[in-house]
C-alpha positions in Angstrom: 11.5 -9.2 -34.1 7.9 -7.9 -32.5 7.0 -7.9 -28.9 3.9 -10.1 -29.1 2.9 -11.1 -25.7 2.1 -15.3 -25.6 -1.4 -16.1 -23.8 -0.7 -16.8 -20.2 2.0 -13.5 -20.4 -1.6 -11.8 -21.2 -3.0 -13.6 -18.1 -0.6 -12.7 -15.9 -0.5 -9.0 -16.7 -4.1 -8.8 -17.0 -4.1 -10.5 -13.0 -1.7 -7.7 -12.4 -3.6 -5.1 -13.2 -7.0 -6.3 -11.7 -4.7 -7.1 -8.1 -3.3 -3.1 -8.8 -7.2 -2.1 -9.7 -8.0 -3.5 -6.2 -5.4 -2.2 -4.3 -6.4 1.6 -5.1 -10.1 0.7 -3.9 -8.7 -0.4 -0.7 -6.3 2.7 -0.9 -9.4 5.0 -1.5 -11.9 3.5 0.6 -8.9 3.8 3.6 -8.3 7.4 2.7 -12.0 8.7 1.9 -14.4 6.5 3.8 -15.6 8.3 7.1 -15.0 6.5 10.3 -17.0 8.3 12.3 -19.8 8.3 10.4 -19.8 4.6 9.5 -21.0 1.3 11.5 -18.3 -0.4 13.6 -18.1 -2.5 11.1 -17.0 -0.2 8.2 -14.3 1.6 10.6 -12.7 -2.1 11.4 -12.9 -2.5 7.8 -11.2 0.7 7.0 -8.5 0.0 9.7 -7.2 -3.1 7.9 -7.4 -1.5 4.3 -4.3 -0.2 4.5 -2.8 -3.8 5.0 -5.1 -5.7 2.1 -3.9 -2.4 -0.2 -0.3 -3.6 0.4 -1.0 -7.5 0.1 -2.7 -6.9 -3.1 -0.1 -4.6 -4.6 2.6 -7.6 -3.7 0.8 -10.4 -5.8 0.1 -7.4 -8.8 4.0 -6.8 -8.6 4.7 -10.6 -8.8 2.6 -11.4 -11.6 3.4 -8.2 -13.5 6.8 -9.0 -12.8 6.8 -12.6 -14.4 5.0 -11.0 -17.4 8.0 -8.6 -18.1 10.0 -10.9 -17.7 8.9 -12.6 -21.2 9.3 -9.8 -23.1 13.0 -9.7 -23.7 15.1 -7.2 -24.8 12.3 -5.7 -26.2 10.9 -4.6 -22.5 13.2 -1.8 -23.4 12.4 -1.6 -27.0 9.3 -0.2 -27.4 6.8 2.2 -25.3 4.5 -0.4 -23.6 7.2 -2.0 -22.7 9.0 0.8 -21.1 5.5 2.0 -19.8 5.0 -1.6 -17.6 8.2 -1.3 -16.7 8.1 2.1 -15.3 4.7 0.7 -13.4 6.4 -2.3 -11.7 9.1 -0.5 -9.9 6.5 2.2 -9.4 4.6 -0.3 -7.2 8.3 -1.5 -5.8 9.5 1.7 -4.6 6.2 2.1 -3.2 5.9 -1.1 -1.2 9.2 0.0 -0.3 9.3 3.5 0.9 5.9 4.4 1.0 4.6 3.4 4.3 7.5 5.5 5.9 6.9 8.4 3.9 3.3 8.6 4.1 1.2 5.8 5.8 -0.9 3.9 3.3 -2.7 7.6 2.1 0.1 7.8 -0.3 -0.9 4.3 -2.0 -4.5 6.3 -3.1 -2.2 8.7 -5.3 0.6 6.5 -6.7 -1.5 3.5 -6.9 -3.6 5.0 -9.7 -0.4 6.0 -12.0 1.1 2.4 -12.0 -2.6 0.9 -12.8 -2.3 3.2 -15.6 1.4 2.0 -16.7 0.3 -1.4 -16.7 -3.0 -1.0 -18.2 -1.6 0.5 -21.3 1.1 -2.0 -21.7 -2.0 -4.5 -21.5 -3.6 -2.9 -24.0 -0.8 -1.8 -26.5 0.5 -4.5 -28.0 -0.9 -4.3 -31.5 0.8 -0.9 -31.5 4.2 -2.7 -30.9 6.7 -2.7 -34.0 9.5 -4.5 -35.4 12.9 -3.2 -33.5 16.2 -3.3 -35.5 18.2 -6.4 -34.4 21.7 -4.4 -34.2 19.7 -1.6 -31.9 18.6 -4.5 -29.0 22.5 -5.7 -28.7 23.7 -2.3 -27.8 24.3 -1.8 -24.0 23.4 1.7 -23.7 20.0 0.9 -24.6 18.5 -1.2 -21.5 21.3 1.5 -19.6 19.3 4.7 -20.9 16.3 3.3 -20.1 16.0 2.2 -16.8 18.2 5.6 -16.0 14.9 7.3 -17.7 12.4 4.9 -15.9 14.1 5.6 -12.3 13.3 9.6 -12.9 9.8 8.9 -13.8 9.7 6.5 -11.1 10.6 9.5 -8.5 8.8 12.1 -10.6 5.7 10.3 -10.0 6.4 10.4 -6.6 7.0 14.0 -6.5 3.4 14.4 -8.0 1.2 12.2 -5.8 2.9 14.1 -2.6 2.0 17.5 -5.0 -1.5 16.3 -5.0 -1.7 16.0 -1.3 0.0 18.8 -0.3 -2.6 21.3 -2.2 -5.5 19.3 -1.3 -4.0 19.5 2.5 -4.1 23.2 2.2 -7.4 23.5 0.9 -8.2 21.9 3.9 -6.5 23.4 5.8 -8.0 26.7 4.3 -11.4 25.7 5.0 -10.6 24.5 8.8 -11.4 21.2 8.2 -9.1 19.2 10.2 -10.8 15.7 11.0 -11.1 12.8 8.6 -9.6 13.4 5.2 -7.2 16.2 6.8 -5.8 13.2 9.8 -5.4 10.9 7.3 -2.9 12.5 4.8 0.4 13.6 5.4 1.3 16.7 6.6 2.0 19.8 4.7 5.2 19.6 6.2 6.0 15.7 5.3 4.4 16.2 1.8 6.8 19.7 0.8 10.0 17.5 2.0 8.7 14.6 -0.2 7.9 16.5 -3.1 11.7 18.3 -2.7 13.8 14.7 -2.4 11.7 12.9 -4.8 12.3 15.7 -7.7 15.7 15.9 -6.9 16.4 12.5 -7.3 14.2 12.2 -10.4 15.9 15.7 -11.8 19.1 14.5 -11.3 18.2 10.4 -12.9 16.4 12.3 -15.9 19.5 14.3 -16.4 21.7 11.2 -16.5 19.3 9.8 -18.6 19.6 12.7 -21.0 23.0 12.4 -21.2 23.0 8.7 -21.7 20.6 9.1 -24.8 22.6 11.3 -26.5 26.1 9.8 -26.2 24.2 6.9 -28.1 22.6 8.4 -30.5 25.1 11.0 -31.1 27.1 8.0 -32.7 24.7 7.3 -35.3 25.8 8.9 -38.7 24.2 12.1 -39.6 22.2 12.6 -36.2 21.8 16.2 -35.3 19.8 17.0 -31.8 17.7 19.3 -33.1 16.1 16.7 -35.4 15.1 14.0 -32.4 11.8 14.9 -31.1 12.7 12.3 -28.3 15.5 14.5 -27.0 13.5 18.2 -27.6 10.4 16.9 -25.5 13.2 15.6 -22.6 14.5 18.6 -22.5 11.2 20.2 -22.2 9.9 17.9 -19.6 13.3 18.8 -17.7 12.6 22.2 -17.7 9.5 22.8 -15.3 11.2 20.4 -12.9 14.6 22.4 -13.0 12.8 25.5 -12.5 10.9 23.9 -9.3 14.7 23.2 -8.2 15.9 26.4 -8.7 13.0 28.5 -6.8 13.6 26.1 -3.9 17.6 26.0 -3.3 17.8 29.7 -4.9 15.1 31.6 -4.4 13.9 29.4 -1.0 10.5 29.9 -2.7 8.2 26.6 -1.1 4.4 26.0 -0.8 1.5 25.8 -3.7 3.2 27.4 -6.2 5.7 25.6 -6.0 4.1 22.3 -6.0 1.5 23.7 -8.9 4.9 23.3 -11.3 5.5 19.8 -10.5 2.2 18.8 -11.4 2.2 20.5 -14.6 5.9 18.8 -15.3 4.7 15.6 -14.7 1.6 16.2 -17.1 4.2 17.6 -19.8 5.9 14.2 -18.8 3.2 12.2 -19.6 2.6 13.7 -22.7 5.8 14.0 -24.3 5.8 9.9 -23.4 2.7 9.4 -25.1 3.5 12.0 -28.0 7.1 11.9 -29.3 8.3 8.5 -30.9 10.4 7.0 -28.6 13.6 5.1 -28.2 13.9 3.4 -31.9 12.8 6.5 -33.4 10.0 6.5 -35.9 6.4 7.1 -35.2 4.8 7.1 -31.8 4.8 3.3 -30.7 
């Protein structure tokens, strides 16, 4: 069995990602775009971004949705698969809670990681291999999974607010509190998103950890130390863990902080791009 997406699944996705191309534009011109410095025109403009961000983000969802939706059990199967996936509910949870954590500014930072997501399962699919048959009717699989995807999901989170918390404080640092500074979040709203969202996503990656390895730990002759998949999880846990620790231990908060976040979720990314993943094998 391959994952081999039929034309108008390659349409759809590919209208996806344009919609999820042009909701960040509206997210970035809202956010970086100077009202006081623009014609009345622009600043009406950059008023209703914020709502034409969202719209667009709603059909991208849809259509990305309906793609997924062909792929079968091999959604779950392969990396591009899991990698759209982690993208759509990106955009979900987004549409969902991201207004009331953080306006539309929020959009400008998560918006660009979904994009991502479902530009490389756009472009992935002659990297997609055969799955074993007996492997797609297992449970645990699609269980493990979205488990893993839902920490991501919340990980991702955790980053974008990480993002705007240090660029807050830069300009914060440098007095500069019109425009961009109005705009974003406060420090205050950003710390408290950056501290639910990694717990949340912590405690899912854990789960998902666990899941993993009361599945594979059933296969003959599997020793932990052997699966790169589970080594680079536990590596990605780590820096996260740590983060979790300084805060409810330590009550350590602020750019420091934050900075380990960012690098956990850029060790995240790469251990998603570099270790094989799910089936085992090479790097699909």
């Amino acid at each position: 069995m391959q994952l081999t997406l039929q034309p108008y699944e390659n349409f759809l996705l590919l209208g996806g990602v344009l919609a999820y191309l042009s909701a960040m534009l509206y997210f970035w011109g809202q956010l970086f775009v100077r009202a006081e410095a623009a014609s009345p025109r622009a600043e009406k403009w950059r008023a209703s971004a914020g709502k034409w961000g969202r719209a667009l983000l709603v059909i991208g969802a849809v259509l990305h949705l309906i793609s997924l939706m062909g792929q079968g059990d091999m959604l779950f199967a392969v990396r591009a698969g899991v990698a759209g996936l982690f993208g759509w509910l990106l955009v979900v949870a987004y549409l969902i809670f991201g207004p009331r954590l953080g306006r539309d500014s929020l959009g400008a930072f998560v918006t660009p990681v979904a994009l991502i997501a479902a530009f490389y399962s756009l472009t992935a699919a002659p990297l997609h291999h055969a799955a074993r048959p007996e492997i797609l009717q297992t449970q645990w699989l699609p269980v493990h999974v979205t488990i893993i995807i839902l920490a991501y999901v919340a990980l991702a989170f955790a980053f974008a607010a990480s993002l705007i918390y240090l660029i807050q404080e830069a300009l914060l640092k440098r007095k500069q509190l019109t425009g961009l500074w109005q705009r974003l979040p406060s420090l205050q709203v950003a710390d408290d998103l950056i501290y639910r969202a990694t717990s949340f996503g912590v405690a899912m990656l854990t789960l998902g950890i666990l899941t993993g390895l009361m599945w594979t730990t059933q296969q003959p002759n599997y020793r932990v130390s052997d699966d790169p998949k589970v080594v680079f999880s536990i590596l990605t846990w780590i820096p996260f863990t740590l983060y979790l620790a300084a805060r409810w231990g330590l009550g350590w908060r602020g750019r420091r902080t934050n900075l380990v976040v960012i690098y956990g979720f850029v060790l995240l990314v790469i251990s998603f791009l570099g270790a094989p993943h799910v089936l085992g094998g090479a790097p699909r």
